[in-house]
C-alpha positions as CSV (number, residue, x, y, z in Angstrom):
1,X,48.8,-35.6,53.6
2,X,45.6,-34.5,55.2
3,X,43.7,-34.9,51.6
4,X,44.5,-38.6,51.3
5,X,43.6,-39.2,55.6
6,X,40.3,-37.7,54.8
7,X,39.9,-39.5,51.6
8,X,40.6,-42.8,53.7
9,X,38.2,-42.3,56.1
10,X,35.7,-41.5,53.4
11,X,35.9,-44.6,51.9
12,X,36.1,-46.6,55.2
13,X,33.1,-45.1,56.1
14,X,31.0,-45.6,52.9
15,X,32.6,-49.5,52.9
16,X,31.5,-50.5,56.4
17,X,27.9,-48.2,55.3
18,X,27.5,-50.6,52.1
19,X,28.6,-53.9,54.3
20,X,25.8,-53.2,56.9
21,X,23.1,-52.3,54.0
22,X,24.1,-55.5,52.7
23,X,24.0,-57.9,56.2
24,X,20.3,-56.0,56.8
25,X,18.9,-56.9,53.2
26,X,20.0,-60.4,54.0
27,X,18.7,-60.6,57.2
28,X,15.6,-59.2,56.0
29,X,15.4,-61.9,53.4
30,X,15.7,-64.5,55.3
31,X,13.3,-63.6,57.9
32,X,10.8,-63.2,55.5
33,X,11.3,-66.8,54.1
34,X,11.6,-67.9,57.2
35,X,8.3,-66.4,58.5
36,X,6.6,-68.0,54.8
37,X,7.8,-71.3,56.0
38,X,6.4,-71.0,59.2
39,X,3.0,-69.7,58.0
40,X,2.7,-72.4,55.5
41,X,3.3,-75.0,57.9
42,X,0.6,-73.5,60.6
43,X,-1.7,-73.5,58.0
44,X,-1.1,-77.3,56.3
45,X,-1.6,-78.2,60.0
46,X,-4.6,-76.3,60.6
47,X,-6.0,-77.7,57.0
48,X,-4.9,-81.8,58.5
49,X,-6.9,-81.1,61.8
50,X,-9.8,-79.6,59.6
51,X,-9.9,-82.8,57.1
């Protein structure tokens, strides 16, 4: 009984561990492509003001 409780809790924890490496590397991602959006946009506008 105590074997499988422990066993349980093992893979609990390692689920909810792989679930919030997963939400982080997405939330990464799209930062990142948000932030390359953003910087491309600054930069057309910059190169419009320059023309």
């Amino acid at each position: 009984m105590e074997k499988s409780k422990h066993f349980a809790y093992w893979i609990k924890r390692k689920t909810f561990l792989i679930l919030a490496a997963l939400m982080i590397g997405m939330s990464n991602g799209i930062y990142n492509e948000e932030k390359n959006a953003t910087n491309h946009q600054t930069q057309t506008e910059q190169q419009d003001k320059k023309d």
